[in-house]
N, CA and C atoms as an extended XYZ file, in Angstrom:
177
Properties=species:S:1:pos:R:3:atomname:S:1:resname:S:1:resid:I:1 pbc="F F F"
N       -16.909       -1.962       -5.086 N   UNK     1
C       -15.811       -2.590       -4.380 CA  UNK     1
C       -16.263       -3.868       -3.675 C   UNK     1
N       -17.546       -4.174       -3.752 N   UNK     2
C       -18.250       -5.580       -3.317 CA  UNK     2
C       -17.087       -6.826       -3.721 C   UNK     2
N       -16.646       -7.578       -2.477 N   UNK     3
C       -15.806       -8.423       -2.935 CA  UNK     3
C       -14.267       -8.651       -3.494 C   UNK     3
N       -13.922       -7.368       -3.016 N   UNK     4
C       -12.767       -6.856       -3.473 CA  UNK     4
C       -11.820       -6.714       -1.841 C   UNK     4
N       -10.698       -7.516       -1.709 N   UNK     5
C        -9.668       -7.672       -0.328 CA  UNK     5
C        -8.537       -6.654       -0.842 C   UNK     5
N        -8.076       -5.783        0.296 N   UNK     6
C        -7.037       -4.859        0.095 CA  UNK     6
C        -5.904       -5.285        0.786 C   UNK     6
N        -4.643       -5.171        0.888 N   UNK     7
C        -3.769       -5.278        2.109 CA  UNK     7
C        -2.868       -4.671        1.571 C   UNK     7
N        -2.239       -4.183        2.415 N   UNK     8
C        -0.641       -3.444        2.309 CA  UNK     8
C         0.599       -3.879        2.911 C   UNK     8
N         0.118       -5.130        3.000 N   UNK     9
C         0.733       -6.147        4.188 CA  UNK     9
C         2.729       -6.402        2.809 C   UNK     9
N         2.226       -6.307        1.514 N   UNK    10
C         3.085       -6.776        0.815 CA  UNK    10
C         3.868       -5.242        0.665 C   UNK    10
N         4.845       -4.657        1.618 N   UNK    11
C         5.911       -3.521        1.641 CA  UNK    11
C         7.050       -4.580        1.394 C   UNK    11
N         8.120       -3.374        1.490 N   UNK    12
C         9.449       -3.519        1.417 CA  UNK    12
C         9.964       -2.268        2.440 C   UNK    12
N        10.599       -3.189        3.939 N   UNK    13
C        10.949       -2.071        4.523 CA  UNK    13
C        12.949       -1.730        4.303 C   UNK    13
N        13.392       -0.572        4.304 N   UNK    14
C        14.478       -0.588        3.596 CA  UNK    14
C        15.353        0.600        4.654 C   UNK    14
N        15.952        0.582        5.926 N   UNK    15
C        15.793        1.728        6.671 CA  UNK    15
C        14.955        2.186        6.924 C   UNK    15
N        14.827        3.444        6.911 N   UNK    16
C        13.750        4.829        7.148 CA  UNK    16
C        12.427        4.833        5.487 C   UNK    16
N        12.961        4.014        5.054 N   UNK    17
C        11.783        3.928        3.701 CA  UNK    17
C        11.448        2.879        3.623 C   UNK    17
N        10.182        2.990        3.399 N   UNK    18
C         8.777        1.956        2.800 CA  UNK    18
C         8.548        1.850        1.552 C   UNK    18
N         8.579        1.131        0.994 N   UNK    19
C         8.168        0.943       -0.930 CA  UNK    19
C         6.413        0.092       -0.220 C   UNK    19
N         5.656        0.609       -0.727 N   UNK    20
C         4.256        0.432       -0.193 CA  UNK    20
C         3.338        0.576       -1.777 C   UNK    20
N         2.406       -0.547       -1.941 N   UNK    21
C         1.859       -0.747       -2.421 CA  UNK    21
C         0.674        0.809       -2.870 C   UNK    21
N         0.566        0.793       -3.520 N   UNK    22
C        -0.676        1.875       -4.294 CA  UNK    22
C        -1.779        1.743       -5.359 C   UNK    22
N        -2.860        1.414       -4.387 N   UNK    23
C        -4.144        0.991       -5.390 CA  UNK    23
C        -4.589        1.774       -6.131 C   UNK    23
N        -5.000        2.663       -5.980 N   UNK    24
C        -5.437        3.980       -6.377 CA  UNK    24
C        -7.327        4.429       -5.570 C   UNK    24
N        -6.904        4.039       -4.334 N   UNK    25
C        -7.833        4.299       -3.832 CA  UNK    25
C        -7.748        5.292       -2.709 C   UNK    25
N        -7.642        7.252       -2.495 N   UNK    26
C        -6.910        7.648       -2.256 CA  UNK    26
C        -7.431        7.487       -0.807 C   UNK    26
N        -8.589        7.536       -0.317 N   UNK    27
C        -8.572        7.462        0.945 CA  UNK    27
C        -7.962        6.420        1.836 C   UNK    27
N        -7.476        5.288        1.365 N   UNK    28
C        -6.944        3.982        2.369 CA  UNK    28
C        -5.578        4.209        2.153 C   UNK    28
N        -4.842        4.681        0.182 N   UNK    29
C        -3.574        5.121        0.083 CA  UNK    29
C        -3.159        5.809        0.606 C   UNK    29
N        -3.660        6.652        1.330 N   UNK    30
C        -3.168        7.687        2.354 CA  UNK    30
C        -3.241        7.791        3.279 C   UNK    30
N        -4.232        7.042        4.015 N   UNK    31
C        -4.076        6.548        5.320 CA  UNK    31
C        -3.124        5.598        5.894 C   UNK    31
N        -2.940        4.867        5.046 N   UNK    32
C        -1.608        3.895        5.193 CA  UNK    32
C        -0.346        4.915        4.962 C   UNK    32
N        -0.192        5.420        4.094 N   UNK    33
C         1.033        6.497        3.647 CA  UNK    33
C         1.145        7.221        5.589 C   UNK    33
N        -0.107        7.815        5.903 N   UNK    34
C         0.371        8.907        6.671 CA  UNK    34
C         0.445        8.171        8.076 C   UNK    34
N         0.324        6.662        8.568 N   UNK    35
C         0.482        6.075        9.030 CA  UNK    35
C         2.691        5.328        9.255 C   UNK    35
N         2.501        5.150        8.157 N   UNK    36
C         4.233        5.461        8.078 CA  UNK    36
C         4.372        6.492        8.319 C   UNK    36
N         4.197        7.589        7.657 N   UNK    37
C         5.068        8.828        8.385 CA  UNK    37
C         5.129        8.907        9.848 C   UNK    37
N         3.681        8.639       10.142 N   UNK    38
C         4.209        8.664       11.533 CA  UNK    38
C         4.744        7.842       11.991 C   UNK    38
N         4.927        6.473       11.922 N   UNK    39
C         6.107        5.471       12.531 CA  UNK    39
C         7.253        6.261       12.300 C   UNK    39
N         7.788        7.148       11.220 N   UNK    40
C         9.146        7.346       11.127 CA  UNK    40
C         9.725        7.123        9.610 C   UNK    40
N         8.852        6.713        8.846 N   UNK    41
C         9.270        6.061        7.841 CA  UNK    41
C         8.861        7.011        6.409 C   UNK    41
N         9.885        7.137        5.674 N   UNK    42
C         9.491        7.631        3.978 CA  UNK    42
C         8.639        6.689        3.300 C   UNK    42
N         7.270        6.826        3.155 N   UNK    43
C         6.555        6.177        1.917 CA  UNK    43
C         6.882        6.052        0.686 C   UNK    43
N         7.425        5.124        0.236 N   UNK    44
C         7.755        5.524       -1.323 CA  UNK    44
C         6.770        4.300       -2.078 C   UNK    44
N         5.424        4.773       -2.545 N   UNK    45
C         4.225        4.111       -3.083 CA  UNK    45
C         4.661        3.817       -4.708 C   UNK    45
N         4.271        2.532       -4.666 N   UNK    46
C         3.924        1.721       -5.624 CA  UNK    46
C         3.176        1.332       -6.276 C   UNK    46
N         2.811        2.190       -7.724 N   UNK    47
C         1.513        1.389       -8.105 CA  UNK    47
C         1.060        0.189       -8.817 C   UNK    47
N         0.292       -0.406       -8.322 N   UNK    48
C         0.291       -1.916       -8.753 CA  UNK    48
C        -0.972       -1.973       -9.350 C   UNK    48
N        -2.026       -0.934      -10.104 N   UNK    49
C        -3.342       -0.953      -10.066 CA  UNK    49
C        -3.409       -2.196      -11.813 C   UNK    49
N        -2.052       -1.565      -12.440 N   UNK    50
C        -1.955       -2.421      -13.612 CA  UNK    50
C        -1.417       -3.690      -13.647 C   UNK    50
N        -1.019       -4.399      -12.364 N   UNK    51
C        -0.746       -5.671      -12.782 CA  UNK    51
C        -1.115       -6.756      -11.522 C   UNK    51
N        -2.231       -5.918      -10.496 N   UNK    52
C        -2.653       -7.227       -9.617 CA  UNK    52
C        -4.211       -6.865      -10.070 C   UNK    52
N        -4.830       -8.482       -9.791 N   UNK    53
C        -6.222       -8.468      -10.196 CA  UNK    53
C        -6.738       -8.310       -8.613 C   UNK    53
N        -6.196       -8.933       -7.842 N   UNK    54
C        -7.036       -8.816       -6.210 CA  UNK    54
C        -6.538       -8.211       -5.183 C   UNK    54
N        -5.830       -7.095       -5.440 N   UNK    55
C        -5.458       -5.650       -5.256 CA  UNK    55
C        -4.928       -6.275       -3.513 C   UNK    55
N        -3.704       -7.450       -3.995 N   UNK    56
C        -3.069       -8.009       -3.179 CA  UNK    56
C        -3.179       -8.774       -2.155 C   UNK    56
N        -4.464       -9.111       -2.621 N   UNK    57
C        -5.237      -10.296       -1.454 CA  UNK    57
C        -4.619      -11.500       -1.630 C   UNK    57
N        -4.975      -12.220       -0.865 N   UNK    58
C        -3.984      -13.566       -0.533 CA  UNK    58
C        -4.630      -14.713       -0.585 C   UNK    58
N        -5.166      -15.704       -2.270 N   UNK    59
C        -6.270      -16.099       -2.099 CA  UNK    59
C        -6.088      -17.678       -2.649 C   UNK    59
């Protein structure tokens, strides 16, 4: 993962649901996931592992 930027910064908040990005990296995917829940919010994850190369970095 040397060199590799994550963010989850790119949601969609929609009411009580989140459309949230999903790398497939389960420990940060789920820390972010269970981080919404607790704000209040339905996670509804997105996986993007097949069509971003810099797993949504901003470069």
């Amino acid at each position: 993962m040397k060199g590799v930027f994550i963010t989850y910064n790119n949601m969609l908040l929609s009411g009580s649901k989140a459309f949230v990005t999903k790398y497939g990296i389960e420990k940060m995917d789920s820390f972010v996931q269970n981080v919404l829940k607790e704000n209040g919010f339905e996670p509804i994850p997105i996986d993007v592992t097949n069509i971003t190369t810099w797993m949504g970095a901003i470069v």
